[in-house]
ZADRENFI-737711 format. One line per 5 residues: number of its first residue (from 1); their letters; for each residue y, x, z of C-alpha. Coordinates in Angstrom, 2 decimals, padded with zeros to 5 digits, always signed. Layout:
N
NUM = a = Y:X:Z; ...
REM end
This chain:
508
1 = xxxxx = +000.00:+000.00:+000.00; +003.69:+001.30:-000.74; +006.42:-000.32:+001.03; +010.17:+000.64:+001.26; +009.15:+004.50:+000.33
6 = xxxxx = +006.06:+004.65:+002.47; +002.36:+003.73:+002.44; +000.26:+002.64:+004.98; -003.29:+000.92:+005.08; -002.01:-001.54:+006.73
11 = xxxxx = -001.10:-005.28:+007.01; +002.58:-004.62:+008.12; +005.63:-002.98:+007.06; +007.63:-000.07:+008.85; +011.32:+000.31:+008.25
16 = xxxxx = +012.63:+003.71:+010.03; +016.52:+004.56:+010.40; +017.48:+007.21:+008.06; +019.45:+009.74:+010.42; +022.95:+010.72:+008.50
21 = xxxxx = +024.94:+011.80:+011.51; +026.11:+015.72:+010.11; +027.56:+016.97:+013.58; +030.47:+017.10:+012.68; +033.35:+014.87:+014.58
26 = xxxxx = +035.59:+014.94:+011.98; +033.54:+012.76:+009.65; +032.65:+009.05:+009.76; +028.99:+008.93:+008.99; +027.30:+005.67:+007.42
31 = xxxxx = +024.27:+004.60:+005.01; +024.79:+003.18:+001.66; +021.99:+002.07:+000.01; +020.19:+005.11:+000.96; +022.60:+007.58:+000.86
36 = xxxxx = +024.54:+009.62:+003.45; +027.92:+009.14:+003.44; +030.50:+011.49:+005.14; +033.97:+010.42:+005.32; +037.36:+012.26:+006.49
41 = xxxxx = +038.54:+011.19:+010.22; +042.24:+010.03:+010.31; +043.32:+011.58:+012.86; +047.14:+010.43:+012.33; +048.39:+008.77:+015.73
46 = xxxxx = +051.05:+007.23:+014.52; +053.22:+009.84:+016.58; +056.17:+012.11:+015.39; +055.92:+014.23:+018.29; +052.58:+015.29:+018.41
51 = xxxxx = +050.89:+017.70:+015.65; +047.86:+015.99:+014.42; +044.47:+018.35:+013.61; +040.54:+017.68:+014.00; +037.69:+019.80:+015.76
56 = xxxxx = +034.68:+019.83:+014.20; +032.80:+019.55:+018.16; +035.40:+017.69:+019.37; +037.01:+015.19:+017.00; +040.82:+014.59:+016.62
61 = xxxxx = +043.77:+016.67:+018.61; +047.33:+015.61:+018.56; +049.48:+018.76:+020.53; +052.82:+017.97:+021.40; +055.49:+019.58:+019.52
66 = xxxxx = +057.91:+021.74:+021.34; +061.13:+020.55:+018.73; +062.52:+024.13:+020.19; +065.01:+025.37:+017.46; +066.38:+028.26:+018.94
71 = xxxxx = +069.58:+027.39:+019.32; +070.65:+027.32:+023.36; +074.12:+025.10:+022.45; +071.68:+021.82:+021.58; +069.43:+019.78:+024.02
76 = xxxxx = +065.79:+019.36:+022.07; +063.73:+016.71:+022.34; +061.57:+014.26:+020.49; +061.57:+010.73:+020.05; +058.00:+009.18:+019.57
81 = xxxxx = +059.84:+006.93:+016.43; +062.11:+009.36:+014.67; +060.52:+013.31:+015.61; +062.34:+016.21:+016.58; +065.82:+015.31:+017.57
86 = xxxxx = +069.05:+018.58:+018.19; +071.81:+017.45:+019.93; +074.97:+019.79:+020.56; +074.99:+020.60:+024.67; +078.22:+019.35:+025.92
91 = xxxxx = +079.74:+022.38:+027.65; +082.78:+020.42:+029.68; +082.46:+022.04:+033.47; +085.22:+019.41:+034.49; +087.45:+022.31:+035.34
96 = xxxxx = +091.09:+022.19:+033.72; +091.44:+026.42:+034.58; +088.43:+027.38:+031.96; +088.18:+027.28:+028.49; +084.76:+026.31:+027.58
101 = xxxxx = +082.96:+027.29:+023.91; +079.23:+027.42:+023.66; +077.42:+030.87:+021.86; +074.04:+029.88:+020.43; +071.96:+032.76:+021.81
106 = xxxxx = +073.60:+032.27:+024.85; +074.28:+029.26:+025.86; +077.58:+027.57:+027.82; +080.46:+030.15:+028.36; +083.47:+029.09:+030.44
111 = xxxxx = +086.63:+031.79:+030.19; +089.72:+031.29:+032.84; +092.34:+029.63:+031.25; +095.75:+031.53:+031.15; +098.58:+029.66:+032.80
116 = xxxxx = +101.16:+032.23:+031.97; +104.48:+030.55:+031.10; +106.41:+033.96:+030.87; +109.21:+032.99:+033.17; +110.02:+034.77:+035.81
121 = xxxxx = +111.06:+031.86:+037.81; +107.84:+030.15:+038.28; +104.25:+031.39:+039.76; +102.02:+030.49:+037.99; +098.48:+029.14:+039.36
126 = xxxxx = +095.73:+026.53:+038.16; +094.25:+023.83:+039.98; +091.15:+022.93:+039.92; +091.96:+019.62:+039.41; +095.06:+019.06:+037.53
131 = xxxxx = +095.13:+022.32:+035.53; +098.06:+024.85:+034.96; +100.22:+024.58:+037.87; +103.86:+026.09:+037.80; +105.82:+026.09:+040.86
136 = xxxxx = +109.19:+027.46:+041.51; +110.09:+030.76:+042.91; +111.98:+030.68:+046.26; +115.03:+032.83:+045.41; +116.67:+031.87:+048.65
141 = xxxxx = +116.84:+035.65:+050.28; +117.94:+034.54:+053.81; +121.69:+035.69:+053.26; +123.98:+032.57:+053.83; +126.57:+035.10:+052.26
146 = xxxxx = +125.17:+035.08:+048.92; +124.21:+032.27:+046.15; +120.91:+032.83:+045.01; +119.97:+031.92:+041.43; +117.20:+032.58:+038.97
151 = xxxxx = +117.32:+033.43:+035.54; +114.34:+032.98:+033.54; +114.46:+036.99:+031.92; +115.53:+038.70:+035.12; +114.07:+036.49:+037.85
156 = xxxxx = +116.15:+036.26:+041.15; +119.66:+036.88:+041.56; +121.96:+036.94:+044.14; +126.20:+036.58:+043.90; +128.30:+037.53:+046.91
161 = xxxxx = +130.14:+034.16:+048.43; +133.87:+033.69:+048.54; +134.85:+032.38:+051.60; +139.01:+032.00:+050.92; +139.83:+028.55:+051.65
166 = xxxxx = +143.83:+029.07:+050.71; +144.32:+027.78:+054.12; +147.31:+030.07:+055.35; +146.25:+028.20:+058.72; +142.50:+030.15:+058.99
171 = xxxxx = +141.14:+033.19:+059.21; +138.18:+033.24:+056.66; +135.04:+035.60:+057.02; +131.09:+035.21:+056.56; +128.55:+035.38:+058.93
176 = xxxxx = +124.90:+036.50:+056.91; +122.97:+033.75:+059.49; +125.29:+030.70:+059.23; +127.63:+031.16:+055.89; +131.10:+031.27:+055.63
181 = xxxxx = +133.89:+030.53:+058.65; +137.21:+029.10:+058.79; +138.71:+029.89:+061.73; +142.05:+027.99:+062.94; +144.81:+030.80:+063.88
186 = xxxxx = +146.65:+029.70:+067.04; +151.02:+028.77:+066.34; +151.50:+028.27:+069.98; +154.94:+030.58:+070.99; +154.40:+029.55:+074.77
191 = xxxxx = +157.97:+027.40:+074.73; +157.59:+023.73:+076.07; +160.94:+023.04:+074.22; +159.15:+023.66:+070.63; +156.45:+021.67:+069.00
196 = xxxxx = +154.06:+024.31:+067.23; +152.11:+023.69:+064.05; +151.00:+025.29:+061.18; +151.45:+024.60:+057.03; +148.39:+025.53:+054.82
201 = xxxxx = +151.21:+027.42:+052.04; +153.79:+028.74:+054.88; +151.52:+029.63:+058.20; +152.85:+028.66:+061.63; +155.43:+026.62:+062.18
206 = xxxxx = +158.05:+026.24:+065.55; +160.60:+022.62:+065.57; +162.91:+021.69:+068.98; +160.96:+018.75:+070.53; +162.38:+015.66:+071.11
211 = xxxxx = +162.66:+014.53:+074.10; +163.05:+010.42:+073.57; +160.02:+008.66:+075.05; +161.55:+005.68:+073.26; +161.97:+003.69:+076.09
216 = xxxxx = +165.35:+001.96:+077.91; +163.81:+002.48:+081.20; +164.39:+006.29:+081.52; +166.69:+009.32:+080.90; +164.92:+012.11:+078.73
221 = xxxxx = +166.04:+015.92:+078.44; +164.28:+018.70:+078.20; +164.01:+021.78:+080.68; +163.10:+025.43:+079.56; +159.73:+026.56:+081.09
226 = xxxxx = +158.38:+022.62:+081.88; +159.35:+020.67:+079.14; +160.67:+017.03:+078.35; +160.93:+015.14:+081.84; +161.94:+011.85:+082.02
231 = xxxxx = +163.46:+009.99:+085.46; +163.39:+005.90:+085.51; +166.48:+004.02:+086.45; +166.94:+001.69:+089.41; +166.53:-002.50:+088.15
236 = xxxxx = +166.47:-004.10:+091.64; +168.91:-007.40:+092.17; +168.59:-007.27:+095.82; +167.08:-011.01:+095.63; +164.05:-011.78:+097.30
241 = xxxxx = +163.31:-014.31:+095.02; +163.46:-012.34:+091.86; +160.70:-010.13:+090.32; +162.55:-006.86:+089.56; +161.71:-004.44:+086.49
246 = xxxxx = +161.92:-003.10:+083.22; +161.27:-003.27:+079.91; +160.17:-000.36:+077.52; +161.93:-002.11:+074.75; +164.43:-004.50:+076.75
251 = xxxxx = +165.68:-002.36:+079.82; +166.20:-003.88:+083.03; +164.90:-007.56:+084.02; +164.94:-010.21:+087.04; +162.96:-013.10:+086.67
256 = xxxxx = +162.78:-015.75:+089.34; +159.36:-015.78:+091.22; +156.85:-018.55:+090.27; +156.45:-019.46:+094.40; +152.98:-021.38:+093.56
261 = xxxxx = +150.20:-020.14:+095.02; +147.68:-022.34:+092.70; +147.05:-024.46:+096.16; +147.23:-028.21:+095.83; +146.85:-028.05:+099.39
266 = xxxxx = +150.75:-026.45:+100.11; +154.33:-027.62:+099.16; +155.75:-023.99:+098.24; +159.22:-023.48:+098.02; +161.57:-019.90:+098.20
271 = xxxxx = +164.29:-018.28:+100.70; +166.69:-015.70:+098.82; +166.12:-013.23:+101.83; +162.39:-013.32:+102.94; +161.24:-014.71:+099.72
276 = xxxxx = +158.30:-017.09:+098.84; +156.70:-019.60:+101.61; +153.90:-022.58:+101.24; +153.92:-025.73:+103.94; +150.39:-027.46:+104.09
281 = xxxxx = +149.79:-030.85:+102.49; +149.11:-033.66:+104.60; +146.33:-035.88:+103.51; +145.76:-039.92:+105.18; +143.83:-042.83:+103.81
286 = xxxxx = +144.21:-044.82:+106.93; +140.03:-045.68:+107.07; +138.09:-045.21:+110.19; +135.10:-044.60:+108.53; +136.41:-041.24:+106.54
291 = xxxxx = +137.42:-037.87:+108.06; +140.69:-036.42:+106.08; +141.08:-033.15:+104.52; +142.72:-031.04:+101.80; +140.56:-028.42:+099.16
296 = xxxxx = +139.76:-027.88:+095.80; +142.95:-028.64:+094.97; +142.73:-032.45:+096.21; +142.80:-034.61:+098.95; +139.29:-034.91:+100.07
301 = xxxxx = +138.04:-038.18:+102.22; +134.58:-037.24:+103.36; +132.66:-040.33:+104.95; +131.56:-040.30:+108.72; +128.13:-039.21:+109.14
306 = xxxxx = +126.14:-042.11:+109.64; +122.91:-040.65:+107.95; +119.84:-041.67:+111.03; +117.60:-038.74:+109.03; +115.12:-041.51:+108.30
311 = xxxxx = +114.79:-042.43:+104.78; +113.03:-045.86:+105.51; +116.69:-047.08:+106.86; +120.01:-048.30:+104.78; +122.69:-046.64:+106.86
316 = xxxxx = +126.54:-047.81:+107.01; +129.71:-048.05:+108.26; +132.47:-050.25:+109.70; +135.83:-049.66:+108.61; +137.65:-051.63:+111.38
321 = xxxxx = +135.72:-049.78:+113.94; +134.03:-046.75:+112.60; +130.60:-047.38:+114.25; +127.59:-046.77:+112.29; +124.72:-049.79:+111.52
326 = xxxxx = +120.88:-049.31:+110.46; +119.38:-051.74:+108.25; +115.08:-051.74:+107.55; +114.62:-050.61:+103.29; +112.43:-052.97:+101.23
331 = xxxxx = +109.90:-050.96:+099.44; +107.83:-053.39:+097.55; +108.25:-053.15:+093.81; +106.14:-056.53:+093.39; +102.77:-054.38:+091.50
336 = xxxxx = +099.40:-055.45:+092.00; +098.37:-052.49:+090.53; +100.65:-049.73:+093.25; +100.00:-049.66:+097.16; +103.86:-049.82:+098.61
341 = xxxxx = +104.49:-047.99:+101.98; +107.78:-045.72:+103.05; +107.41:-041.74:+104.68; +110.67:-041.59:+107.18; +111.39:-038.54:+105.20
346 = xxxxx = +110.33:-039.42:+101.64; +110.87:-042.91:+101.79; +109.82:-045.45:+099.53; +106.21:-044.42:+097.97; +104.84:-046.80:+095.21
351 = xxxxx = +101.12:-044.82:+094.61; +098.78:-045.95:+091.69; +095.72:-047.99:+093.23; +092.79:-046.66:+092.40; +090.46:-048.74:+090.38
356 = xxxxx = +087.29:-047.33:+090.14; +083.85:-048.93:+090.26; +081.87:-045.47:+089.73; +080.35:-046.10:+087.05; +080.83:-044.19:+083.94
361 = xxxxx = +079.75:-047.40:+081.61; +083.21:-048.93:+082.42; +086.34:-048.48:+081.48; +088.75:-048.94:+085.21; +092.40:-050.98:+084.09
366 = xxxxx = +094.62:-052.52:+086.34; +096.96:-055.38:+085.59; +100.47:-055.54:+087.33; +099.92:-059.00:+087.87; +096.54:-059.47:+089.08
371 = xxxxx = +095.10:-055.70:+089.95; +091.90:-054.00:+088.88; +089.65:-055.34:+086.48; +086.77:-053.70:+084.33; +085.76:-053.28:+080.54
376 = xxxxx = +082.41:-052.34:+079.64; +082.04:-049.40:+076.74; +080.86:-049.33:+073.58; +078.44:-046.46:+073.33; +077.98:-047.13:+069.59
381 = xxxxx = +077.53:-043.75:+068.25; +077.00:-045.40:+064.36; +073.87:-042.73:+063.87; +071.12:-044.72:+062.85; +069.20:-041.62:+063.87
386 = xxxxx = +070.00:-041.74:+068.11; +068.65:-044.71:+070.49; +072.13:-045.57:+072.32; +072.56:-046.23:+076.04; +074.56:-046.00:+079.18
391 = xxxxx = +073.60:-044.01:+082.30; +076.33:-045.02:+085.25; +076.35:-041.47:+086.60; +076.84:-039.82:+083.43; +077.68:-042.39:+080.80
396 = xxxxx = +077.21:-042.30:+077.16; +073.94:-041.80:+076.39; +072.56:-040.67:+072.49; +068.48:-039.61:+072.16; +067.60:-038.29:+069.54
401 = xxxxx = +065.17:-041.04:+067.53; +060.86:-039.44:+067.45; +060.05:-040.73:+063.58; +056.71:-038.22:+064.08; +053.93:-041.06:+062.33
406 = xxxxx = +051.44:-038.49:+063.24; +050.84:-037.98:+059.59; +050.62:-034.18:+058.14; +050.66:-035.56:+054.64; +054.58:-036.81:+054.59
411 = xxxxx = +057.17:-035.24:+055.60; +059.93:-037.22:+058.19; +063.56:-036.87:+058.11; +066.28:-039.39:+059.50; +069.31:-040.34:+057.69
416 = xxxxx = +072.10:-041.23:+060.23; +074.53:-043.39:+057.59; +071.49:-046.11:+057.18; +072.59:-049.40:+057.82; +069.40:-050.10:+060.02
421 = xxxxx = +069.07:-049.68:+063.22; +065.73:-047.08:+062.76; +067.09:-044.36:+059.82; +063.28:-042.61:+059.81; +062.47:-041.97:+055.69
426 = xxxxx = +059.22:-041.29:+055.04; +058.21:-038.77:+052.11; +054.48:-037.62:+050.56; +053.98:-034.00:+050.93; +053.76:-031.68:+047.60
431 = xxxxx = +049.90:-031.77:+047.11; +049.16:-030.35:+043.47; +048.93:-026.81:+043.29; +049.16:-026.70:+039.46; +046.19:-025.20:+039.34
436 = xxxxx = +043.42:-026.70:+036.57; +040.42:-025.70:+038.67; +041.21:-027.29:+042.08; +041.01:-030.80:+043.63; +044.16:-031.23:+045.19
441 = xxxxx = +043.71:-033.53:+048.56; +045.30:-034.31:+051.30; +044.43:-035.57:+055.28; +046.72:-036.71:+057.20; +044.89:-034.94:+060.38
446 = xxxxx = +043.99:-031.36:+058.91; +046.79:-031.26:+055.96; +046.07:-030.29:+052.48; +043.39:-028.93:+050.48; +042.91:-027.33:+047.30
451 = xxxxx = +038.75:-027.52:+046.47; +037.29:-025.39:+043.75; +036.53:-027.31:+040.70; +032.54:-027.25:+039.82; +032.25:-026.33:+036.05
456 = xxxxx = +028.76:-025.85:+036.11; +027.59:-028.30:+033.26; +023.53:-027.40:+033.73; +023.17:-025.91:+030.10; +021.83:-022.14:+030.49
461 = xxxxx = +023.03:-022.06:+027.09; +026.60:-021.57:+027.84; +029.06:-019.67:+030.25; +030.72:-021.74:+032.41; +034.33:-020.87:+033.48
466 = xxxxx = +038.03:-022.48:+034.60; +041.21:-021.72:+033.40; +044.08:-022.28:+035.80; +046.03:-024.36:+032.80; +043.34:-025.74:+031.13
471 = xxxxx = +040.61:-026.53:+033.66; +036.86:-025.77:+032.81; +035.87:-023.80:+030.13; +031.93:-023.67:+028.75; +031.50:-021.50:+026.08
476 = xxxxx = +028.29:-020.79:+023.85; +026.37:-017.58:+024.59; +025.40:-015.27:+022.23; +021.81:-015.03:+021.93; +021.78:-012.31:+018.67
481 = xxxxx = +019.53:-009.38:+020.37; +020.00:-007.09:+017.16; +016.84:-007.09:+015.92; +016.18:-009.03:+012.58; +012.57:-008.97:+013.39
486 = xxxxx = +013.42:-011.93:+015.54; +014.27:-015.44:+014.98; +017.02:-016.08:+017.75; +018.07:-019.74:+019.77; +018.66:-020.87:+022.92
491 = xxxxx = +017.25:-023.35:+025.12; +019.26:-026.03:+027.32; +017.23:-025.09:+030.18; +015.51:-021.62:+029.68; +018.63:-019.80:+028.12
496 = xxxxx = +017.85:-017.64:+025.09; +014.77:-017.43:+023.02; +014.12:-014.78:+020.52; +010.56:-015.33:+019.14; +009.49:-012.66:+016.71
501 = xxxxx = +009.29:-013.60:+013.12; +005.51:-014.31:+011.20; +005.81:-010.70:+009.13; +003.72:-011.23:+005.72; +002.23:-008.16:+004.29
506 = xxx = +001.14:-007.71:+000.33; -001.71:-005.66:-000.58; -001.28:-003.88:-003.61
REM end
């Protein structure tokens, strides 16, 4: 018999595996119709940054590729999309004093910036932060005798002050510390008779004094060695009743004294030889009940005391006679709602009656007609979510309303605007999971539960699974073993069956 390139004595066929694997892992090996086919491995990742070769042992090798160029003024690197990429270092060190360049077999180079202005009146410095700085010189060299200058070619210089006022009145010098003086020369020629002063063109300068003090109530002259001296003349009248003086402008006066003493109290009157005298008012209202007296610029009547010291008494007196009477006061002001009573030093007292029933469920009120009287209050708190009551000790009551209904699966709440008396709302808890492959329960004693879903659907002849969207899932099984030799199927209950096919054999 010759089957399929071999011969047996046999019944059956025998089909062996031609072997065309070469070794080699750069080749995909494969049978076509009996012959060996070797084909080139691509090893091409797809990647610019790797460089893509094959081993013959060990297949494909992609080594990464360094991009380096060379060049130390760019950054290299390699994007997986694009390859090698160069980009130019950015040398900026932030600092305003270099000046920065970049050398490509070196790298960064930063040089100190000059900040030479070539002036001689500035130093000049940089700053780290703003750059070139140039600040003025000082020229000031201490001497208040000089003025001190700078010229941009010679630098500092320094000009001797001139201190000449063309005062003819000072002496002018300089002083190197404080600057220049001006001192005032001294005119005075030690003669009282002269009035010394001094002219800024001519110097000093000496004029006779005059001796008028511009006044009519003196003689003026002046006398060698002391001066102008003045002596006052003599006004007086000789009247005692005249004030006697004088007048700067005016000379001499006499004017009649004013004999008033400001005192309602005295009759005042004048005598030409002793002068000014006051006689005391006399002051009568012709009432036994006043005693009479004269101050403040007024009669003054003051009534007898008749005053008991008792302030529960209306006290008076008798003008005929002068004696003093005591009459009881009336203190009741005719309110229910005041206890009346009278203190011998206070007097009348009218004190708020106190109207309380203690208890703090009432409001106390008194009416001035018929006294206390009591009002219950409201304790209305308009919250449908408090029970509302009134303790007498403490009042206004508010508890807080239980709406527990001992049930885990809703959820309680209390809205205090309802119109009903009870505001308890009563909501389902959130139950479903969203999850396909569990029974979603609740109980109002344990809570919720979320129970597996059973996707078992008793066929061994698919795979039984749950998806959280889409719930169970029961997919065939594959019951190809590979080998045509076999006739493959699966059974509901066993699973898979591959049963070997009947092989037919034809002798030759």
């Amino acid at each position: 018999d010759k089957v399929a390139g071999n011969c047996y004595s046999s019944r059956f066929c025998v089909h062996t595996q031609i072997d065309c694997d070469d070794g080699d892992a750069c080749t995909t090996d494969s049978c076509d119709n009996g012959v060996c086919k070797h084909d080139l491995v691509d090893c091409d990742d797809g990647v610019s940054c790797t460089v893509d070769s094959c081993h013959a042992k060990v297949g494909c090798q992609h080594a990464i590729d360094s991009c380096c160029d060379d060049n130390y003024c760019t950054l290299d690197v390699c994007d997986p999309e694009t390859g090698c990429q160069h980009t130019d270092n950015d040398c900026d060190d932030y600092n305003p004093c270099t000046d920065d360049e970049c050398v490509p077999s070196k790298g960064c180079i930063h040089k100190a910036t000059c900040c030479c202005d070539e002036n001689e009146c500035t130093v000049d410095e940089c700053d780290a932060e703003t750059g070139c700085v140039h600040k003025e010189v000082d020229c000031d060299d201490g001497n208040a005798c000089t003025d001190d200058e700078c010229d941009p070619e010679k630098g500092c210089l320094h000009w001797r002050v001139c201190c000449d006022d063309n005062d003819a009145c000072t002496t002018d010098y300089c002083v190197v510390d404080s600057g220049c003086f001006h001192d005032i020369i001294d005119c005075n020629d030690d003669d009282e008779c002269t009035d010394d002063s001094c002219d800024s063109v001519k110097g000093c300068v000496h004029e006779d004094v005059k001796c008028d003090d511009y006044s009519k109530c003196s003689t003026d002259y002046c006398m060698p060695g002391f001066g102008c001296t003045s002596e006052l003349i003599d006004c007086d009248d000789g009247d005692a009743c005249t004030d006697d003086g004088c007048d700067e402008e005016e000379g001499c006066y006499n004017t009649p004294y004013d004999c008033d003493d400001g005192d309602y109290c005295t009759i005042d009157d004048c005598d030409c030889s002793s002068g000014c005298y006051n006689t005391p008012r006399k002051c009568d209202d012709y009432d036994l009940c006043t005693i009479d007296s004269c101050a403040n610029d007024e009669c003054q009547y003051t009534p007898v005391e008749c005053d008991d010291y008792d302030a529960c008494t209306i006290d008076d007196c008798d003008e005929s006679t002068g004696s003093c009477s005591y009459e009881d006061v009336d203190c009741d002001d005719y309110d229910e709602c005041t206890d009346d009573s009278c203190d011998s030093e206070e007097g009348c007292t009218n004190e708020t009656t106190v109207c309380d029933d203690y208890s703090e469920c009432t409001k106390d009120l008194c009416d001035s007609e018929y006294g206390c009287y009591f009002v219950t209050i409201d304790c209305d708190d308009d919250n449908a979510c408090t029970d509302d009551d009134c303790d007498d000790e403490i009042g206004c009551v508010h508890r807080d309303i239980d709406c527990d209904d001992f049930n885990v699966c809703t959820n309680e709440e209390c809205d205090e605007n309802a119109e009903c008396d009870n505001g308890c709302t009563y909501t389902l808890v959130e139950v479903d999971d969203y999850d396909a492959c569990t029974i979603d329960e609740c109980d109002k004693e344990t809570g919720v539960t979320h129970t597996d879903v059973d996707c078992d659907d008793d066929d061994e002849c698919t795979k039984d699974s749950c998806d959280p969207e889409e719930g169970c899932v029961n997919d065939l099984i594959d019951c190809d073993d590979n080998n045509e030799c076999t006739e493959d199927s699966c059974d509901p209950e066993e699973g898979c069956v591959n049963d070997p096919y009947p092989v037919l054999c034809v002798d030759t």
